[in-house]
N, CA, C and O of each residue as an XYZ file, in Angstrom:
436
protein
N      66.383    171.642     94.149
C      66.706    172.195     95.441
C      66.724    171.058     96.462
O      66.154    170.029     96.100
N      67.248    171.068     97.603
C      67.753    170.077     98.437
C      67.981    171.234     99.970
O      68.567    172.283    100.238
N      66.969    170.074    100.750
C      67.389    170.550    102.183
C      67.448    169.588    103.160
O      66.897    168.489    103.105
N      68.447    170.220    104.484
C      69.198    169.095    104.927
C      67.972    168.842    106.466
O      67.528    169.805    107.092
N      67.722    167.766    106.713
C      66.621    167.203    107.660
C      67.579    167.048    109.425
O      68.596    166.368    109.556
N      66.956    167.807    110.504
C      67.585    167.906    111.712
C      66.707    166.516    112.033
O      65.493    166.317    111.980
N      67.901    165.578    112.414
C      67.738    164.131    113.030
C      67.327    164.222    114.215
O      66.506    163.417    114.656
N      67.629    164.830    114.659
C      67.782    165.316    116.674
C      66.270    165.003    116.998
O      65.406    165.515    116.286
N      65.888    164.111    118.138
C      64.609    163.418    118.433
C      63.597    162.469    117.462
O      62.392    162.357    117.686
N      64.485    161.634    116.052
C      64.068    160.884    115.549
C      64.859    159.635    116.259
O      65.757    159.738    117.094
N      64.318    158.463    115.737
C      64.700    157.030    115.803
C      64.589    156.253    114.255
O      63.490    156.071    113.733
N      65.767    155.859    113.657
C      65.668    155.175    112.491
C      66.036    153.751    112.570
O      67.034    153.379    113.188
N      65.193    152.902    111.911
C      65.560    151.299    111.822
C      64.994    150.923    110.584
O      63.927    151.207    110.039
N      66.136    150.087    110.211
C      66.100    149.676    109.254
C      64.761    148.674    108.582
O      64.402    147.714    109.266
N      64.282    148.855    107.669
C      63.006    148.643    107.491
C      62.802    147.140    106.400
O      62.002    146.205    106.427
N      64.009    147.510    105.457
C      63.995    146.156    104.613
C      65.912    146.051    104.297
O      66.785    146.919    104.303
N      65.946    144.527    104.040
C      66.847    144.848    103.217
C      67.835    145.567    102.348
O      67.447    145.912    101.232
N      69.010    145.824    102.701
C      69.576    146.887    102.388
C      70.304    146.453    100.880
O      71.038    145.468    100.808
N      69.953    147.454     99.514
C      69.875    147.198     98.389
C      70.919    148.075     97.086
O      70.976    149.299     96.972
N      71.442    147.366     96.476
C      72.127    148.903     95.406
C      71.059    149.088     94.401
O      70.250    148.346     93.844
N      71.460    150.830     94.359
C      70.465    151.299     93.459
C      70.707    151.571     92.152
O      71.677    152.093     91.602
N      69.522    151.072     91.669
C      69.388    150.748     89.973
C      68.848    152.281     89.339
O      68.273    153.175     89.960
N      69.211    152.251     88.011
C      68.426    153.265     87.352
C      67.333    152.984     86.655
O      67.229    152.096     85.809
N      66.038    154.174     87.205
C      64.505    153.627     87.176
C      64.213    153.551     85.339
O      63.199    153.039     84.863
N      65.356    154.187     84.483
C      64.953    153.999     83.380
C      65.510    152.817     82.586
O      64.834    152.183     81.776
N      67.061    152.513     82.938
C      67.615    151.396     82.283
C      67.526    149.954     82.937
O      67.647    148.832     82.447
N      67.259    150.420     84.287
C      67.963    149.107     85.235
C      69.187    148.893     85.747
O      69.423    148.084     86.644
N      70.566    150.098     84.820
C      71.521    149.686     85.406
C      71.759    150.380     86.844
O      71.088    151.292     87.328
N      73.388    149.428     87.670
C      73.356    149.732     88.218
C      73.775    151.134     89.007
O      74.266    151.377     87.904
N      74.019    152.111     89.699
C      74.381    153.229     89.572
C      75.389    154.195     90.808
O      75.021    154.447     91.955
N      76.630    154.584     90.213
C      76.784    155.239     90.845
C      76.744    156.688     91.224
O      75.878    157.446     90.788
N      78.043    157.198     92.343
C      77.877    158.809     92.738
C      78.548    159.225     91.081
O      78.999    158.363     90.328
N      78.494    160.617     90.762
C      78.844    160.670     89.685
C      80.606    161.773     89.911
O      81.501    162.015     89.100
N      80.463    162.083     91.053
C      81.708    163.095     91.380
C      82.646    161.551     91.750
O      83.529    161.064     91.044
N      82.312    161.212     92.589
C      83.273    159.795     93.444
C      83.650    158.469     92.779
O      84.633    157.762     93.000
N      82.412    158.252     91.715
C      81.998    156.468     91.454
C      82.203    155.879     91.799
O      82.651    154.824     91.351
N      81.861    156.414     93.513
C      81.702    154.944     94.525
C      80.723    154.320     94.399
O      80.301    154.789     93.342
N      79.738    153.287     94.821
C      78.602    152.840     94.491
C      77.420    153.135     95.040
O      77.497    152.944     96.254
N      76.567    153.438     94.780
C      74.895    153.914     95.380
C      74.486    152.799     95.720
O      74.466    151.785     95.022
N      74.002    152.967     97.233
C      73.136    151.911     98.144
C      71.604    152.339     98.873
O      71.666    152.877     99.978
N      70.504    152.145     98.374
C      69.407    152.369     99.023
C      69.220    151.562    100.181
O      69.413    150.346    100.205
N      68.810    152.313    101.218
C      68.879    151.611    102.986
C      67.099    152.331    103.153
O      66.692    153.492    103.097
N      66.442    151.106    103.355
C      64.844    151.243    103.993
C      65.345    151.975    104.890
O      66.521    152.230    105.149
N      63.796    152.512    105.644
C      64.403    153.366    106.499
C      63.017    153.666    107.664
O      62.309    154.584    107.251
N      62.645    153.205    108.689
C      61.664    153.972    109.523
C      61.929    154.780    110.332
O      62.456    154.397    111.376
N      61.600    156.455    110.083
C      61.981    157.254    111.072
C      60.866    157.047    111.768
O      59.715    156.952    111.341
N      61.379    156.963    113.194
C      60.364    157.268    114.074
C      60.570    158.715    115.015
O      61.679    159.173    115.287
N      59.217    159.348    115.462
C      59.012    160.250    116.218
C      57.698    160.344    117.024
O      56.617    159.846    116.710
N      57.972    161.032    118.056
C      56.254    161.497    118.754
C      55.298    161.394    117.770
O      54.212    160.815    117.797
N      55.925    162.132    116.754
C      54.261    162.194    115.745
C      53.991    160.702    115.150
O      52.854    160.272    114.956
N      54.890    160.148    114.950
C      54.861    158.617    114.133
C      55.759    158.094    113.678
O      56.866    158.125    114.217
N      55.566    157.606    112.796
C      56.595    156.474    111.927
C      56.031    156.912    110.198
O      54.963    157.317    109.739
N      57.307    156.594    109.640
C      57.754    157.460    107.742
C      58.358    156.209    107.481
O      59.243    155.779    108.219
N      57.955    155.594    106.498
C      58.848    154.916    105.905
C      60.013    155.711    104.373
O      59.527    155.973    103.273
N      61.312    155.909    104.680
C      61.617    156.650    103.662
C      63.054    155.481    103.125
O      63.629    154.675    103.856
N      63.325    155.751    101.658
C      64.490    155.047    101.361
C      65.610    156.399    101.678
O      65.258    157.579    101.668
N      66.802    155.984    101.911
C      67.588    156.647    101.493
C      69.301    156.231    100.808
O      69.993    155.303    101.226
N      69.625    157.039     99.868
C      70.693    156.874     99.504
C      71.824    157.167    100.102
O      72.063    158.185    100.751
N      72.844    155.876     99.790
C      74.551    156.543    100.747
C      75.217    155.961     99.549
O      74.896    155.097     98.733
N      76.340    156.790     99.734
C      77.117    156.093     98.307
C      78.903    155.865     99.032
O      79.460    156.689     99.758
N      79.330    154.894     98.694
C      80.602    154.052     98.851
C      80.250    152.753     99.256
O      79.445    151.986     98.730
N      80.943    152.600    100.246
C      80.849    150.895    101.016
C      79.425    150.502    101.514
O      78.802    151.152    102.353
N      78.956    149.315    100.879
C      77.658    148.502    101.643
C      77.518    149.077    103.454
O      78.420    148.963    104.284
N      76.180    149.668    103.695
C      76.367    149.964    104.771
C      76.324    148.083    105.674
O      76.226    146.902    105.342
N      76.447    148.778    106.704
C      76.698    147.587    107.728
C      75.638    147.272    108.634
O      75.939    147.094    109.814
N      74.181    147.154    108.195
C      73.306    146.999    109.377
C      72.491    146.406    108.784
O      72.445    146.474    107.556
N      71.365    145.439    109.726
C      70.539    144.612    109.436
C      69.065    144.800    109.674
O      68.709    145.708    110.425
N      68.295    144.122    109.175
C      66.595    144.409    109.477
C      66.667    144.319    110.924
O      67.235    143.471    111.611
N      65.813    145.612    111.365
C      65.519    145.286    112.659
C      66.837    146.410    113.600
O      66.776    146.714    114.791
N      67.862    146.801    112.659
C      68.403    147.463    113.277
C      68.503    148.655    113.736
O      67.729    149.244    112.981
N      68.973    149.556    114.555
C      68.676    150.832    115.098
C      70.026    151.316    114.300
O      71.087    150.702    114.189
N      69.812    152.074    113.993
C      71.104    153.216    113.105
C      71.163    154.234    112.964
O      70.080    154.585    112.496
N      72.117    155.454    113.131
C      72.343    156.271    112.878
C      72.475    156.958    111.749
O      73.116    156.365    110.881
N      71.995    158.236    111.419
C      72.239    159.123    110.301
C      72.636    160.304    110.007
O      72.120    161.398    110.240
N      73.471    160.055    109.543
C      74.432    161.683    109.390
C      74.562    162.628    108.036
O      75.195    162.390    107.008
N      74.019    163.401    108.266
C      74.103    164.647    107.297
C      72.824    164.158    106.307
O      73.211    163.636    105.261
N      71.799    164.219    106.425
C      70.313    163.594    105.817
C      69.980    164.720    105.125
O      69.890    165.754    105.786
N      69.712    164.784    103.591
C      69.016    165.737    102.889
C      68.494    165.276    102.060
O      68.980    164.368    101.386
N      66.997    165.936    101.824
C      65.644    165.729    100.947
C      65.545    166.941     99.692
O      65.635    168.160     99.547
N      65.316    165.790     98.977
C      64.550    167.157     97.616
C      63.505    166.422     96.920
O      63.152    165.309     97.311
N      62.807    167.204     95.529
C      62.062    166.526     95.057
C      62.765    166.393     93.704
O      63.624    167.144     93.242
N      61.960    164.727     92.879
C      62.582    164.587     91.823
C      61.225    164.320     90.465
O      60.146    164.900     90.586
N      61.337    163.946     89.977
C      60.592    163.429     88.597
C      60.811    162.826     87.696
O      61.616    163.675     87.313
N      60.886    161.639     86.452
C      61.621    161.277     85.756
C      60.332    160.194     84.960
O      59.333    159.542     85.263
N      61.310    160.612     83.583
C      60.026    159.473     82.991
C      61.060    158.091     82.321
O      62.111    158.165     81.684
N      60.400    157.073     82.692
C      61.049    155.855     82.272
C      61.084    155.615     80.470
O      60.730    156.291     79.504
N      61.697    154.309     80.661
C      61.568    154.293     78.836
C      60.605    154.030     78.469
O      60.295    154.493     77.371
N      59.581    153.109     79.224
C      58.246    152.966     78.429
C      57.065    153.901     78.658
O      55.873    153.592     78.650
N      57.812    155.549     78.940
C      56.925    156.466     78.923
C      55.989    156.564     80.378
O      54.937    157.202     80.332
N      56.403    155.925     81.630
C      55.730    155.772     82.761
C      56.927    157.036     83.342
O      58.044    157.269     82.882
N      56.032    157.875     84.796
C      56.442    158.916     84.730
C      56.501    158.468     86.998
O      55.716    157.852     87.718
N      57.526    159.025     87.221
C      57.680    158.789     88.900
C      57.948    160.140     89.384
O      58.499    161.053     88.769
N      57.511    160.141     90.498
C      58.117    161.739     91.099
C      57.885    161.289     92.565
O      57.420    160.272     93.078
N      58.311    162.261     92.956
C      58.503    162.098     94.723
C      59.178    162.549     95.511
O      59.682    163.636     95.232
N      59.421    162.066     96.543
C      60.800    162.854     97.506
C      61.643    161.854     97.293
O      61.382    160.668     97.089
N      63.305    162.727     97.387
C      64.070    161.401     97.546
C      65.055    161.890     98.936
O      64.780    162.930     99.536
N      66.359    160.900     99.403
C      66.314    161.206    100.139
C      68.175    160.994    100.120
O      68.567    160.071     99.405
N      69.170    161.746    100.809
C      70.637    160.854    100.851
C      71.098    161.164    101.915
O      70.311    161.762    102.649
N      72.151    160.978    102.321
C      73.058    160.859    103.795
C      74.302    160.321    103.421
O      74.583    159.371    102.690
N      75.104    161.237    104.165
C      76.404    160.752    104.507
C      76.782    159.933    104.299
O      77.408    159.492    103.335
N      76.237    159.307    105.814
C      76.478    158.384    106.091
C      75.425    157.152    106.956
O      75.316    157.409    108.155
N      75.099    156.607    106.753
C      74.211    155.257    107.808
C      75.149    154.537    108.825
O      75.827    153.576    108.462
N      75.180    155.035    110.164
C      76.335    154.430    110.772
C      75.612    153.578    112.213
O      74.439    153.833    112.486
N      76.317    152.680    112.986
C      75.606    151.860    114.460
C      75.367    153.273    115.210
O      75.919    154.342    115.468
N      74.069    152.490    115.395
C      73.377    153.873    116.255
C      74.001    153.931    117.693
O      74.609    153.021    118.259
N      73.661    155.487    118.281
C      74.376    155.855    119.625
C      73.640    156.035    120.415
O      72.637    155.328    120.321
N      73.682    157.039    121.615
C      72.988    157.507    122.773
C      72.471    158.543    121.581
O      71.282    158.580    121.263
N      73.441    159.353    120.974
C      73.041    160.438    120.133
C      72.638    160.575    118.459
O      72.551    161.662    117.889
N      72.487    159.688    118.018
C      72.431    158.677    116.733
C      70.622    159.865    116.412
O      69.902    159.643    115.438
């Protein structure tokens, strides 16, 4: 299951290095599976009144375009939970996270 996160009174900046994403069991690298454009994990600090989240999230096509330290926009953001066990039997779960799009942040970003 997957639900979509209202941005409206967050602030996101980019937190690390923006990276393509590997698969946690082989290593390779990975894409969308409808598109096979390419999967890109973008650090991510939302900020709000309540605090600061560090979350990754996934966008898939073109390398987004922003740097550490940058303020960015996010469009169409949805969370679910996942689980998966690697090959040497080590087991991950968590939230994950994708978007649209990661675009230069606005007044309304």
């Amino acid at each position: 299951m997957k639900w979509f996160v209202d941005t409206s009174g967050k602030r996101f900046e980019v937190a690390a290095p923006i990276k393509r994403k590997a698969d946690f069991g082989t290593g390779e690298v990975k894409v969308d599976p409808v598109t096979k454009a390419p999967l890109w994990v973008v650090p991510l600090a939302a900020k709000d009144p309540d605090g600061i989240e560090l979350i990754n999230v996934t966008v898939a096509g073109e390398e987004p375009k922003a740097t550490v330290g940058q303020l960015v926009g996010v469009q169409g953001l949805e969370v679910g939970q996942y689980a998966m066990t690697g090959k040497n039997g080590s087991i991950k779960s968590g939230l994950w996270f994708r978007a649209e799009a990661i675009v230069q942040a606005t007044a309304k970003s």
